[in-house]
mmJSON file of the N, C-alpha and C atoms, coordinates in Angstrom:
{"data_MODEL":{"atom_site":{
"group_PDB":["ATOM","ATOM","ATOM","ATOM","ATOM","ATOM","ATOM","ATOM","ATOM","ATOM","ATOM","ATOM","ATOM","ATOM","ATOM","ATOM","ATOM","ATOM","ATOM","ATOM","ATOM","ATOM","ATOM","ATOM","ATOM","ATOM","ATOM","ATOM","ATOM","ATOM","ATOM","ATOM","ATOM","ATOM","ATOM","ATOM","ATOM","ATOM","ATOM","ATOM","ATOM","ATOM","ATOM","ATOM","ATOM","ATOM","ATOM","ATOM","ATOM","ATOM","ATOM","ATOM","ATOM","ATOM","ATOM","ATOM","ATOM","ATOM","ATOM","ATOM","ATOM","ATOM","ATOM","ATOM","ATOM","ATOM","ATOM","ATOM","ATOM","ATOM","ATOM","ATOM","ATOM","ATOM","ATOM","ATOM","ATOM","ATOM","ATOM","ATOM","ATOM","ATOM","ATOM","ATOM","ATOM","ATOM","ATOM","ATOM","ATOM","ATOM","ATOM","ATOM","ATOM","ATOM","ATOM","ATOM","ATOM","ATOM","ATOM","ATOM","ATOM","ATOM","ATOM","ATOM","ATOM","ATOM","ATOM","ATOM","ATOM","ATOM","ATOM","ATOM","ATOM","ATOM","ATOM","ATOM","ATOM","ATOM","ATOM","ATOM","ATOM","ATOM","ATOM","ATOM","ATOM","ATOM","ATOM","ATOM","ATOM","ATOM","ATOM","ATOM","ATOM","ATOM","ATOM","ATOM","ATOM","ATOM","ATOM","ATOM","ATOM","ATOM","ATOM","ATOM","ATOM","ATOM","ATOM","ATOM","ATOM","ATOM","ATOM","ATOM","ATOM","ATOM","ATOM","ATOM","ATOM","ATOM","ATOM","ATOM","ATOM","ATOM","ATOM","ATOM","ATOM","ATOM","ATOM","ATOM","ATOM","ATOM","ATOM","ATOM","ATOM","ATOM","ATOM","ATOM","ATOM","ATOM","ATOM","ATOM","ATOM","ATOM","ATOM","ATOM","ATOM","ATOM","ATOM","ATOM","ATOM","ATOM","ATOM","ATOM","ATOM","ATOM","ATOM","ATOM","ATOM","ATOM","ATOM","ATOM","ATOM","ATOM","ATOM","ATOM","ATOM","ATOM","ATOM","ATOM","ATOM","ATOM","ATOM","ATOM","ATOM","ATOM","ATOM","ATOM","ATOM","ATOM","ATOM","ATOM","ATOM","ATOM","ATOM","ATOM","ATOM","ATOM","ATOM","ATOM","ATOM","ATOM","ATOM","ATOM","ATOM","ATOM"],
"id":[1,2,3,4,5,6,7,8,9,10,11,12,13,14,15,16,17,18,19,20,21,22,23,24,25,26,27,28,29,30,31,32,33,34,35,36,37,38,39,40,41,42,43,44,45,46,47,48,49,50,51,52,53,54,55,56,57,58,59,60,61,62,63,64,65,66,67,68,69,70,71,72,73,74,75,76,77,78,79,80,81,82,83,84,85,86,87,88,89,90,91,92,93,94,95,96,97,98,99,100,101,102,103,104,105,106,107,108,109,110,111,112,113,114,115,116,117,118,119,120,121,122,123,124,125,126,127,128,129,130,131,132,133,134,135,136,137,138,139,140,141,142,143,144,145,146,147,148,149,150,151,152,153,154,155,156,157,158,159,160,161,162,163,164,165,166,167,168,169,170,171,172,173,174,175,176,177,178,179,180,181,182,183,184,185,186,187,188,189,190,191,192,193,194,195,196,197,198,199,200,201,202,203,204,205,206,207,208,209,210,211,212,213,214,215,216,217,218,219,220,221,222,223,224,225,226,227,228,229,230,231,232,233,234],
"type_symbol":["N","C","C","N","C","C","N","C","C","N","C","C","N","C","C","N","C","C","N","C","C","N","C","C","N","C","C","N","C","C","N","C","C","N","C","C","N","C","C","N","C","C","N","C","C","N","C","C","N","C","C","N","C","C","N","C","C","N","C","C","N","C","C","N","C","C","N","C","C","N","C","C","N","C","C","N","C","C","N","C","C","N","C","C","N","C","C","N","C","C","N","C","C","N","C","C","N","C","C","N","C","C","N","C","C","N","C","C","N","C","C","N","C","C","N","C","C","N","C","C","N","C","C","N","C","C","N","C","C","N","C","C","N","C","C","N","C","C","N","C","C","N","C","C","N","C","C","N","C","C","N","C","C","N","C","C","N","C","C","N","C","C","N","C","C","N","C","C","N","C","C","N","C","C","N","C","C","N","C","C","N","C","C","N","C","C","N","C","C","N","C","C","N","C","C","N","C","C","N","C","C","N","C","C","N","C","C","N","C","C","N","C","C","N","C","C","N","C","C","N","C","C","N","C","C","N","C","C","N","C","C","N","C","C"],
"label_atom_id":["N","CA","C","N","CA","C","N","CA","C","N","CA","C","N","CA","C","N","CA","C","N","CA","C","N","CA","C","N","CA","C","N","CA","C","N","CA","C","N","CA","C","N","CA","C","N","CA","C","N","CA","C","N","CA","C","N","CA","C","N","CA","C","N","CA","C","N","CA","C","N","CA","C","N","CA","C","N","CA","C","N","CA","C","N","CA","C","N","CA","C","N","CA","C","N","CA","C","N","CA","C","N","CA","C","N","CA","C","N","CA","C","N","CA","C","N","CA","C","N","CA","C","N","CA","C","N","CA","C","N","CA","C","N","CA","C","N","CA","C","N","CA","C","N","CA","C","N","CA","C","N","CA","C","N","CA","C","N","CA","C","N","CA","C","N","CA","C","N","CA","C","N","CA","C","N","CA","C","N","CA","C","N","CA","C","N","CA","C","N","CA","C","N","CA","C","N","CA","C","N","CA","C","N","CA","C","N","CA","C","N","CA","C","N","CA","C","N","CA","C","N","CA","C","N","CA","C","N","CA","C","N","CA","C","N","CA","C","N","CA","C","N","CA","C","N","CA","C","N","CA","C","N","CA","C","N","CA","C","N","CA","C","N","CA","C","N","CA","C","N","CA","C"],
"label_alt_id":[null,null,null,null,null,null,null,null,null,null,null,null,null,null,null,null,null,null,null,null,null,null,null,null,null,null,null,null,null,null,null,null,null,null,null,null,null,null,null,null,null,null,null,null,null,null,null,null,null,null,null,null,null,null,null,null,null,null,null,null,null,null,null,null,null,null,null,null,null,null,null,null,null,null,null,null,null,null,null,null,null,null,null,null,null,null,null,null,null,null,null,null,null,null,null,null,null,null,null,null,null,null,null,null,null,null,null,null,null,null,null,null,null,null,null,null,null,null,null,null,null,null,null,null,null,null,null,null,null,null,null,null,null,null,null,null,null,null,null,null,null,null,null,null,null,null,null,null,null,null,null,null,null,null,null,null,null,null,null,null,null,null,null,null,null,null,null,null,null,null,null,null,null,null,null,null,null,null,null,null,null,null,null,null,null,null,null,null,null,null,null,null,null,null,null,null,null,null,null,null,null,null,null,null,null,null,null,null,null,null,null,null,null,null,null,null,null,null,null,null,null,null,null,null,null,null,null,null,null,null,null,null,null,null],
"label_comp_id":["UNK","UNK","UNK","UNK","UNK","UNK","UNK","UNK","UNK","UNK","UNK","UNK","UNK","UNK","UNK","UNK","UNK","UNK","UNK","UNK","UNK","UNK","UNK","UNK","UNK","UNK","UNK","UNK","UNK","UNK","UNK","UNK","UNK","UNK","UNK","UNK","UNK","UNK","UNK","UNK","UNK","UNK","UNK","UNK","UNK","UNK","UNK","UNK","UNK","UNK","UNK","UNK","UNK","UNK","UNK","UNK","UNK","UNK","UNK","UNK","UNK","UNK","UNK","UNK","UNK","UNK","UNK","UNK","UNK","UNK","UNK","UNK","UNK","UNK","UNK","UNK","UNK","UNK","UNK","UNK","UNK","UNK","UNK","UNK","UNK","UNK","UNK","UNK","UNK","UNK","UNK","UNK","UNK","UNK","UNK","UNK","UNK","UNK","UNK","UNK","UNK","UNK","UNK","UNK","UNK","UNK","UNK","UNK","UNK","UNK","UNK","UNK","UNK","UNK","UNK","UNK","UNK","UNK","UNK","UNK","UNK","UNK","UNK","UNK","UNK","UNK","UNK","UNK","UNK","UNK","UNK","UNK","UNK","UNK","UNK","UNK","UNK","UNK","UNK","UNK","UNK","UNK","UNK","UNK","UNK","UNK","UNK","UNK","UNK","UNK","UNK","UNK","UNK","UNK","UNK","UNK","UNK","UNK","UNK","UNK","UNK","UNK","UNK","UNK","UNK","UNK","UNK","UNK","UNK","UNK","UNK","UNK","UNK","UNK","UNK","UNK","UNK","UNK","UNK","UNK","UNK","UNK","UNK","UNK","UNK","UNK","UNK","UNK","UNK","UNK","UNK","UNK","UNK","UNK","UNK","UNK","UNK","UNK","UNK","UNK","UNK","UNK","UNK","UNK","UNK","UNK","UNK","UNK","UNK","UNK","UNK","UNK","UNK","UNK","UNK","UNK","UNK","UNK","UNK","UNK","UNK","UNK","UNK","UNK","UNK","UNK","UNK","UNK","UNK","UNK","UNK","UNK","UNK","UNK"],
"label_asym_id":["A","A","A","A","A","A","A","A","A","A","A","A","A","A","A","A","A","A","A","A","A","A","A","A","A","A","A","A","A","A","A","A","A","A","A","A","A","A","A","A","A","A","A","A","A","A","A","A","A","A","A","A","A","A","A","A","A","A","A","A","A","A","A","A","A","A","A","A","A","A","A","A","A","A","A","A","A","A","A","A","A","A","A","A","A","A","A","A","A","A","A","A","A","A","A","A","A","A","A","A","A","A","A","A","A","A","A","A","A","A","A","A","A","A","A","A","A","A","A","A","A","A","A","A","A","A","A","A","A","A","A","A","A","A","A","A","A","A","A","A","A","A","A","A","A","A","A","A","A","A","A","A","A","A","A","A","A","A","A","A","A","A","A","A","A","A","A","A","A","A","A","A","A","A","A","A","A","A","A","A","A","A","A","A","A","A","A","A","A","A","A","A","A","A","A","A","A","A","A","A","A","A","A","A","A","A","A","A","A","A","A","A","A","A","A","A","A","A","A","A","A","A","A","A","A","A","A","A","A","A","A","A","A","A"],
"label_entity_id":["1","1","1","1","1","1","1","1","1","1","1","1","1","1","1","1","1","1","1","1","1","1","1","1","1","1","1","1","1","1","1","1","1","1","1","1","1","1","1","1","1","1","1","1","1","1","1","1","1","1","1","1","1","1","1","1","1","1","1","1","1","1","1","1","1","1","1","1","1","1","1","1","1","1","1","1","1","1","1","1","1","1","1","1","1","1","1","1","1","1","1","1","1","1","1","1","1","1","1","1","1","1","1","1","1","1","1","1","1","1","1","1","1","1","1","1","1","1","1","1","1","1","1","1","1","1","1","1","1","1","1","1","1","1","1","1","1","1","1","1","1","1","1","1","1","1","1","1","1","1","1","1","1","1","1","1","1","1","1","1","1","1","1","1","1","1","1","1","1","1","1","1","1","1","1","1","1","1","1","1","1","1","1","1","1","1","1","1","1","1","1","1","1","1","1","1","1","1","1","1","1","1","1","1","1","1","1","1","1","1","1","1","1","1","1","1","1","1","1","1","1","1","1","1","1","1","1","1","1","1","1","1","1","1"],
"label_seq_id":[1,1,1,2,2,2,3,3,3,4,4,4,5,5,5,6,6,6,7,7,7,8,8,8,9,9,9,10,10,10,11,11,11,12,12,12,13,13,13,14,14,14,15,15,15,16,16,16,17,17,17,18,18,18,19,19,19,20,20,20,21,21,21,22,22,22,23,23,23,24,24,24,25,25,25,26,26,26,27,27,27,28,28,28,29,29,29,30,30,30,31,31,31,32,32,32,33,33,33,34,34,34,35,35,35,36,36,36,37,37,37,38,38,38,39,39,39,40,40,40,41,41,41,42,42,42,43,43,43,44,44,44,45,45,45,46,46,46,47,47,47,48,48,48,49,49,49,50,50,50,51,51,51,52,52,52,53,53,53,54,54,54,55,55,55,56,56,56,57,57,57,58,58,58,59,59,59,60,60,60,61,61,61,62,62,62,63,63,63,64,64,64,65,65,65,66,66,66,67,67,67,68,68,68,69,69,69,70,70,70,71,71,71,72,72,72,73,73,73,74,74,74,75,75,75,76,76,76,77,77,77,78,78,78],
"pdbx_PDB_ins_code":[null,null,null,null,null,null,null,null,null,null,null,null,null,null,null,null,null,null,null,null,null,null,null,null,null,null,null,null,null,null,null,null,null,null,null,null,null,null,null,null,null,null,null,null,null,null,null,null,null,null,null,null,null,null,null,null,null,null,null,null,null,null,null,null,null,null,null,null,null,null,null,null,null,null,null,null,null,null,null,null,null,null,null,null,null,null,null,null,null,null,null,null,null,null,null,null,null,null,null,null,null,null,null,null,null,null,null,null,null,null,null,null,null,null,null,null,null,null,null,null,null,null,null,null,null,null,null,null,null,null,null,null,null,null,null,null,null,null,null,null,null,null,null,null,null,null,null,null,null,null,null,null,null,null,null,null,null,null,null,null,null,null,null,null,null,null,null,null,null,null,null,null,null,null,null,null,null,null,null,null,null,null,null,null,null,null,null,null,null,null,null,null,null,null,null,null,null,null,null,null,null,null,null,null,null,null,null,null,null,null,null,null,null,null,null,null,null,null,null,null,null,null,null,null,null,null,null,null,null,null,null,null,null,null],
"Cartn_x":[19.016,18.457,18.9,17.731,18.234,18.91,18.937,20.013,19.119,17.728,16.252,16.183,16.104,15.571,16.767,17.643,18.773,18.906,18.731,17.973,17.341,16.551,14.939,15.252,16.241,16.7,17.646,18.059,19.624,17.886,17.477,16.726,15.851,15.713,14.749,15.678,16.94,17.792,18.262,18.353,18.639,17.573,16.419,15.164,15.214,15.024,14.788,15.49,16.917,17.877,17.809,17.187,17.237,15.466,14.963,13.398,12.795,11.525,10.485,10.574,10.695,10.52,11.984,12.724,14.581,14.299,14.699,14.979,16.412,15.854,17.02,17.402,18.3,18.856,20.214,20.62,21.41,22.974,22.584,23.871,23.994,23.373,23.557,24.419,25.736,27.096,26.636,27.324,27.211,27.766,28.64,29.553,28.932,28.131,28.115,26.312,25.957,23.606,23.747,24.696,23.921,24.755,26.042,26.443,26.947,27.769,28.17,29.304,29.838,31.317,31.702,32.962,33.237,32.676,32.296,31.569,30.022,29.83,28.256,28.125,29.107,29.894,29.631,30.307,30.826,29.591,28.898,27.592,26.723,26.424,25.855,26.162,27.466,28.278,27.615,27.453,27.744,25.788,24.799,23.822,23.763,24.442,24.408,24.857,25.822,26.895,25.503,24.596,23.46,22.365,22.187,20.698,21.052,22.306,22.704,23.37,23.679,24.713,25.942,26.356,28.212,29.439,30.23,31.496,31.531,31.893,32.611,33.834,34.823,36.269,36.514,37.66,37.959,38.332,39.328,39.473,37.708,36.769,35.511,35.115,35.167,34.371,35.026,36.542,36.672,36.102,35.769,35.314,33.946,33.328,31.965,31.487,31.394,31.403,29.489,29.192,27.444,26.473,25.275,24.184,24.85,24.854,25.261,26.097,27.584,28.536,28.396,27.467,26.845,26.14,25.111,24.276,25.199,26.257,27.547,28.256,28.235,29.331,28.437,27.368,26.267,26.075,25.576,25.295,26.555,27.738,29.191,29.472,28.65,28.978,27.637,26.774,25.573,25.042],
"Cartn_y":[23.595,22.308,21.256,20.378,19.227,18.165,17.303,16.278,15.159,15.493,14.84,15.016,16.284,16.649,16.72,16.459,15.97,14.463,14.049,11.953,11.915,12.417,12.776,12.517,13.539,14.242,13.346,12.744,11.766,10.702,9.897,8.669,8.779,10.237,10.759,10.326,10.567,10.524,8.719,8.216,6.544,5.647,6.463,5.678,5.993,7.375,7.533,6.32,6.086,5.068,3.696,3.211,1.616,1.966,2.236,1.888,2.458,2.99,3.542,2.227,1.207,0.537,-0.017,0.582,-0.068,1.005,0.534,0.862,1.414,2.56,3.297,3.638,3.188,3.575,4.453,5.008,5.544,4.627,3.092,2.547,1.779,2.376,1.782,1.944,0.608,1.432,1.659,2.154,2.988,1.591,1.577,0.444,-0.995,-1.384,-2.67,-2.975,-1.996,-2.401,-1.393,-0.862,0.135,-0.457,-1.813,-1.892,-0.975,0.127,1.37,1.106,1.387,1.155,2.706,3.313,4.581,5.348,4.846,5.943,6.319,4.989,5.467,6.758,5.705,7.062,8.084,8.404,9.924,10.382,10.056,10.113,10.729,9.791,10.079,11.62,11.531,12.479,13.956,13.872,14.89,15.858,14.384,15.016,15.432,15.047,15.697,16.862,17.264,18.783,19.532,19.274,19.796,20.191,18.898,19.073,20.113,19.928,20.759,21.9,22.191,23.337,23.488,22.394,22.335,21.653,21.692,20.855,20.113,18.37,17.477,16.767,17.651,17.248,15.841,15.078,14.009,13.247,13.917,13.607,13.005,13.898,14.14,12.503,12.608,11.506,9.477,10.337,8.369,7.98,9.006,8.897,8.431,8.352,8.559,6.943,6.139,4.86,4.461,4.905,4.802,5.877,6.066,6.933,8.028,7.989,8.399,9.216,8.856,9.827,10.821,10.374,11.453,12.657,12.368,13.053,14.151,13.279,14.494,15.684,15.09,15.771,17.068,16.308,17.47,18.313,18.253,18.728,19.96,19.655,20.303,21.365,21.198,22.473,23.181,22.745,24.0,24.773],
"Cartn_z":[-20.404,-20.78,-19.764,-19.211,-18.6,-18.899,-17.864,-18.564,-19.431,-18.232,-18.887,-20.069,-20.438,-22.3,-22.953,-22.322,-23.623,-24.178,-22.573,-22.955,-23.945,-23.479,-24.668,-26.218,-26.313,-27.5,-28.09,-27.76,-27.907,-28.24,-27.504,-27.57,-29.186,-29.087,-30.419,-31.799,-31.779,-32.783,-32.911,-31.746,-31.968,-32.38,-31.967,-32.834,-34.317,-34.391,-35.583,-36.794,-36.514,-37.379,-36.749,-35.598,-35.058,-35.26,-35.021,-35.261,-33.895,-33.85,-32.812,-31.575,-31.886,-30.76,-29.547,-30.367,-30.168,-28.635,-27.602,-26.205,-25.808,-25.855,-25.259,-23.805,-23.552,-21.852,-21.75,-20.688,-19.992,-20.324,-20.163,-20.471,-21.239,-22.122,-23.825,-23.855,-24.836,-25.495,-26.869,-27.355,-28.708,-29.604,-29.156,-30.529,-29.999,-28.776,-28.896,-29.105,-28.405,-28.496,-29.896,-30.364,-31.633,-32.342,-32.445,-33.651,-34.36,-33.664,-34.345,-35.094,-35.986,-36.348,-36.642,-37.57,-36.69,-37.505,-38.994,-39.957,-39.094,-38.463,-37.952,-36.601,-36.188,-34.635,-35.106,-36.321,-36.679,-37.217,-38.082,-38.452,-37.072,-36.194,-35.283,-34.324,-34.245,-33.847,-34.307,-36.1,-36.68,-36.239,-36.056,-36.051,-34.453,-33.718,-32.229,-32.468,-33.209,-33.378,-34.083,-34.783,-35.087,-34.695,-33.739,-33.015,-31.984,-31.384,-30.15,-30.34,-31.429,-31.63,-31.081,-31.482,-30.552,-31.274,-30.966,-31.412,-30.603,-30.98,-30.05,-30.585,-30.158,-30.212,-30.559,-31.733,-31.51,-30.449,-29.378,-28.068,-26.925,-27.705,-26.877,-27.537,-28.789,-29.341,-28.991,-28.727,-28.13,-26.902,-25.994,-24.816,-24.761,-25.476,-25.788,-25.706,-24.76,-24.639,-24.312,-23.796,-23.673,-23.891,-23.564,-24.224,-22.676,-21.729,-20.322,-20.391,-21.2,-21.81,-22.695,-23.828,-24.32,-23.473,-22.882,-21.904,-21.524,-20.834,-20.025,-20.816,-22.024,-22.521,-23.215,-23.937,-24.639,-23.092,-22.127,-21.007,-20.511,-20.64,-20.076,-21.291,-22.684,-23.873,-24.233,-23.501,-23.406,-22.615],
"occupancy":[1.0,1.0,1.0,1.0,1.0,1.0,1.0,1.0,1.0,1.0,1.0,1.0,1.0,1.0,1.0,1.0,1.0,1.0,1.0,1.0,1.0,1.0,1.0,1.0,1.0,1.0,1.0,1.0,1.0,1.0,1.0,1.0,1.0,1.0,1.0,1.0,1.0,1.0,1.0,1.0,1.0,1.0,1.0,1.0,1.0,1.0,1.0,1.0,1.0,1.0,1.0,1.0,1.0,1.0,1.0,1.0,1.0,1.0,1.0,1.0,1.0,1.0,1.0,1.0,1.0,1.0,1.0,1.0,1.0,1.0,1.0,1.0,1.0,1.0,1.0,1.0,1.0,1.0,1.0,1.0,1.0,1.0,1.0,1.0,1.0,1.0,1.0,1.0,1.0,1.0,1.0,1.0,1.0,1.0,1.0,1.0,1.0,1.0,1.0,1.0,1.0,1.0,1.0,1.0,1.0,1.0,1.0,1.0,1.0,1.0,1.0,1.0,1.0,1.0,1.0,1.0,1.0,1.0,1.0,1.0,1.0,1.0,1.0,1.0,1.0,1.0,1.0,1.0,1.0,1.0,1.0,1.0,1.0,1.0,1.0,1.0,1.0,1.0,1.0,1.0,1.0,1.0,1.0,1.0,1.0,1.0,1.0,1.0,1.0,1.0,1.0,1.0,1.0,1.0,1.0,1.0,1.0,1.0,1.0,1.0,1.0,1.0,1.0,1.0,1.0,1.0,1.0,1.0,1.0,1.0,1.0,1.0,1.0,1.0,1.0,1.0,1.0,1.0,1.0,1.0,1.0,1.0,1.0,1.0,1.0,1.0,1.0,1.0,1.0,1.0,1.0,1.0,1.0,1.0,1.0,1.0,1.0,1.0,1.0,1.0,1.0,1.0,1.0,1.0,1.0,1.0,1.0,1.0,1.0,1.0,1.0,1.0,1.0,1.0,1.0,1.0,1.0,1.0,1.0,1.0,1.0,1.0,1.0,1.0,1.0,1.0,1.0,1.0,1.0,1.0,1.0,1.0,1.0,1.0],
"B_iso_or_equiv":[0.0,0.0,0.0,0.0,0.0,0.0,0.0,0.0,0.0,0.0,0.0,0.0,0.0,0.0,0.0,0.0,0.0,0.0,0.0,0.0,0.0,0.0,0.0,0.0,0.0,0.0,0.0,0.0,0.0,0.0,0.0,0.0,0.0,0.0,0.0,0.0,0.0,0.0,0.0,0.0,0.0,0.0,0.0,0.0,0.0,0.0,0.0,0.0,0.0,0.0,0.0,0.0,0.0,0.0,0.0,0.0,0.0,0.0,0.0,0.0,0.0,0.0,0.0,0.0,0.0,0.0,0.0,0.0,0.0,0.0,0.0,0.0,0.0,0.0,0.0,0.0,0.0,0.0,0.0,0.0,0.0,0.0,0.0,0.0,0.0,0.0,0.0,0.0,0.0,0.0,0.0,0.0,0.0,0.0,0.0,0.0,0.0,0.0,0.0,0.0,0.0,0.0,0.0,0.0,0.0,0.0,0.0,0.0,0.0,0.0,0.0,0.0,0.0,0.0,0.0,0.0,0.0,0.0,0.0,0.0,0.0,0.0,0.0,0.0,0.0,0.0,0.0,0.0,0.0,0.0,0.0,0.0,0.0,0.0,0.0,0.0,0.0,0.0,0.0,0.0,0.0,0.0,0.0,0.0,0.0,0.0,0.0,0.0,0.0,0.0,0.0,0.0,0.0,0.0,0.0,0.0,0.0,0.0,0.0,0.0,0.0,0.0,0.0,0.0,0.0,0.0,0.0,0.0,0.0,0.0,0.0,0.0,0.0,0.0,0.0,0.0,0.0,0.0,0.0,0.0,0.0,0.0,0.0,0.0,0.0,0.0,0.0,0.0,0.0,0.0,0.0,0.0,0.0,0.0,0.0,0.0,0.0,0.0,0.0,0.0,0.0,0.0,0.0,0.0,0.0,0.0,0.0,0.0,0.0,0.0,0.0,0.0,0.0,0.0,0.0,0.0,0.0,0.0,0.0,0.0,0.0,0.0,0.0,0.0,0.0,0.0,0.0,0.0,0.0,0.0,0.0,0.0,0.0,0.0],
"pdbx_formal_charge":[null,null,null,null,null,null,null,null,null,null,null,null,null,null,null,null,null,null,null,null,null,null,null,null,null,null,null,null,null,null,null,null,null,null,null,null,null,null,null,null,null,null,null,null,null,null,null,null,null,null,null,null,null,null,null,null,null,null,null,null,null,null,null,null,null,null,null,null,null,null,null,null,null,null,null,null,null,null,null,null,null,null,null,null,null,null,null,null,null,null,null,null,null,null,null,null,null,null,null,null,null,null,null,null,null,null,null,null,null,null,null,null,null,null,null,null,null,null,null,null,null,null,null,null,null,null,null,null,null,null,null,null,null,null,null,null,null,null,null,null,null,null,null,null,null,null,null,null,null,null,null,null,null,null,null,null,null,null,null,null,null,null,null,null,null,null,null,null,null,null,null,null,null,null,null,null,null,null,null,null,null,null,null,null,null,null,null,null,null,null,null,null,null,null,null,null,null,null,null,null,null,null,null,null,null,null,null,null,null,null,null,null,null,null,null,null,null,null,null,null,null,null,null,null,null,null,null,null,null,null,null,null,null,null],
"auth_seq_id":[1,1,1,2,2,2,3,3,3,4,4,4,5,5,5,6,6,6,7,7,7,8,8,8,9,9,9,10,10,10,11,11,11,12,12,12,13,13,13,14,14,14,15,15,15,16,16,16,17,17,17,18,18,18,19,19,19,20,20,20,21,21,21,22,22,22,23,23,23,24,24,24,25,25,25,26,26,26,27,27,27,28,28,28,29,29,29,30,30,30,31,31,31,32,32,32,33,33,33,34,34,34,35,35,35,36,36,36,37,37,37,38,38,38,39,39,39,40,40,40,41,41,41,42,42,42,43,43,43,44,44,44,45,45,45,46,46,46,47,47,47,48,48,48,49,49,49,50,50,50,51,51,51,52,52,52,53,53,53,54,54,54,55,55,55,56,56,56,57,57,57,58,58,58,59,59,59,60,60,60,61,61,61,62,62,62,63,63,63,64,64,64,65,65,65,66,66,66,67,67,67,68,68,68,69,69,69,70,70,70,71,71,71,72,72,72,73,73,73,74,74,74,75,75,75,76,76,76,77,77,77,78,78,78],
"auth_comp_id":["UNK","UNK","UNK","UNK","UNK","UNK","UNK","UNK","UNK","UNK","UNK","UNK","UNK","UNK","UNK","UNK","UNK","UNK","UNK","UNK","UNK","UNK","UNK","UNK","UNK","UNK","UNK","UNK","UNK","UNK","UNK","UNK","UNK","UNK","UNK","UNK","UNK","UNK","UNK","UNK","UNK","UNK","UNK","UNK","UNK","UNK","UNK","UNK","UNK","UNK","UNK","UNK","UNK","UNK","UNK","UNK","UNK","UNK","UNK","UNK","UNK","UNK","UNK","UNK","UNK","UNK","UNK","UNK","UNK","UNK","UNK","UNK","UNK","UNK","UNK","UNK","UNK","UNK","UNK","UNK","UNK","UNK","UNK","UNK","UNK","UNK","UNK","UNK","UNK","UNK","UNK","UNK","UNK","UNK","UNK","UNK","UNK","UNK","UNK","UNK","UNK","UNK","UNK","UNK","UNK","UNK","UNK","UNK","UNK","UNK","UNK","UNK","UNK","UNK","UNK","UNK","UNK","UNK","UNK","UNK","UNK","UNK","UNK","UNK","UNK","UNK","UNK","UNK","UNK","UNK","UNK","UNK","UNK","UNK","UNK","UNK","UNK","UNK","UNK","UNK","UNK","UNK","UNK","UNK","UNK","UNK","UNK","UNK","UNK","UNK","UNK","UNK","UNK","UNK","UNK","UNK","UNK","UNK","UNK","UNK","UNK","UNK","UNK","UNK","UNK","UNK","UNK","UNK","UNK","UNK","UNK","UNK","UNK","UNK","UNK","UNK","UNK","UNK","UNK","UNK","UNK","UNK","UNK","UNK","UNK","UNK","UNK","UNK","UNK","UNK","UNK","UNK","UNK","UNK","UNK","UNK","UNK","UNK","UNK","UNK","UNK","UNK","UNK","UNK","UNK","UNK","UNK","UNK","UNK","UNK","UNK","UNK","UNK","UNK","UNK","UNK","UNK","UNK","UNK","UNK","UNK","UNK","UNK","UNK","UNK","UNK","UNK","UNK","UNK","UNK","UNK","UNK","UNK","UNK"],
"auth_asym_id":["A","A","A","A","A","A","A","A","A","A","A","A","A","A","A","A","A","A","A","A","A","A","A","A","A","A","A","A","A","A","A","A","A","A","A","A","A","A","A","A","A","A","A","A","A","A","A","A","A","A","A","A","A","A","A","A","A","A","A","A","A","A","A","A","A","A","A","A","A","A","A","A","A","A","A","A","A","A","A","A","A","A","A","A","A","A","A","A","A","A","A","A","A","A","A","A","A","A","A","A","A","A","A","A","A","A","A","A","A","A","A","A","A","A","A","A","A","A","A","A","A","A","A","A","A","A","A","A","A","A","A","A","A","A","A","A","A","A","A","A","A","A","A","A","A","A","A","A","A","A","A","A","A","A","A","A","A","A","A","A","A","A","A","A","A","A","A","A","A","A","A","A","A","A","A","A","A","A","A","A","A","A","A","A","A","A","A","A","A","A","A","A","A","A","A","A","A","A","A","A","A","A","A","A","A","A","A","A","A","A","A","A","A","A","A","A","A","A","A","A","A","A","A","A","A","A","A","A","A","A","A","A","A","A"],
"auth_atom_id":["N","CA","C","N","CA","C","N","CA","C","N","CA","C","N","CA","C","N","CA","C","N","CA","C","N","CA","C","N","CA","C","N","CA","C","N","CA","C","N","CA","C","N","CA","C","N","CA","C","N","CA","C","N","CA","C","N","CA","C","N","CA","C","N","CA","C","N","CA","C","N","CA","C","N","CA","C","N","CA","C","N","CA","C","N","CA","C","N","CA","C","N","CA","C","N","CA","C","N","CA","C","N","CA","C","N","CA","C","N","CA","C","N","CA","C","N","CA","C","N","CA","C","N","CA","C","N","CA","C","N","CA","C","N","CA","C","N","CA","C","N","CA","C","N","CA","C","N","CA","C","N","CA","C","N","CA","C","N","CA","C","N","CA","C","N","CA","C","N","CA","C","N","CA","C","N","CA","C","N","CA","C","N","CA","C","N","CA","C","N","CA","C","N","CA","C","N","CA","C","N","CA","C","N","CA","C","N","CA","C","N","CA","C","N","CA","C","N","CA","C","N","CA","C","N","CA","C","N","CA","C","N","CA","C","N","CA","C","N","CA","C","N","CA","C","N","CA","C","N","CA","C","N","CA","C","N","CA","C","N","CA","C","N","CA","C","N","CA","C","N","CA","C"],
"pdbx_PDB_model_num":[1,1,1,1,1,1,1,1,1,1,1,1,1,1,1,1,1,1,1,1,1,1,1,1,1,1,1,1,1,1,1,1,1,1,1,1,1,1,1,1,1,1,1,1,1,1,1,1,1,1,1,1,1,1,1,1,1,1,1,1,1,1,1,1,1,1,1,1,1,1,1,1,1,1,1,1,1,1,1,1,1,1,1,1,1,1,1,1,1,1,1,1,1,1,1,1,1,1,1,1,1,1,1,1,1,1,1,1,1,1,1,1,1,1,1,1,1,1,1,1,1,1,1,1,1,1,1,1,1,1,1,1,1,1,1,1,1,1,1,1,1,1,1,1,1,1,1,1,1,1,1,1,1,1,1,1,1,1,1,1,1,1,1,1,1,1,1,1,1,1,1,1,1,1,1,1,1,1,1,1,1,1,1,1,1,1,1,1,1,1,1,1,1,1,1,1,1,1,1,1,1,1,1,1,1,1,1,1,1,1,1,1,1,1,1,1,1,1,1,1,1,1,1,1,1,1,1,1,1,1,1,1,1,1]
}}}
């Protein structure tokens, strides 16, 4: 899988909960354009460990500062 169709895939899941029209980029942060706080993080978290079939470590998840970091990290466990 690319890093393209994992964008894809990640952008698919931030609409779905901010709305079809909410703009997703590469350097979105998570906690500051999504208003995340950590139940939502983790939330979010839990449907990436789903969509992708993976674990992301607590260590994995403080790191996780924009849509970009995501990309990497889903990208480095599949």
């Amino acid at each position: 899988m690319t890093e393209k169709e994992i964008f894809d895939r990640i952008v698919i899941i931030i609409q779905e909960r901010q709305g079809e029209d909410f703009v997703v980029t590469e350097t979105l942060s998570l906690k500051d354009d999504l208003d995340a706080d950590s139940v939502d993080l983790m939330e979010f978290v839990l449907t990436l460990e789903d969509e992708f079939g993976i674990e992301i470590s607590d260590e994995e998840i403080d790191q996780l500062q924009s849509v970009a970091d995501v990309v990497r990290t889903i990208k480095g466990k599949i």
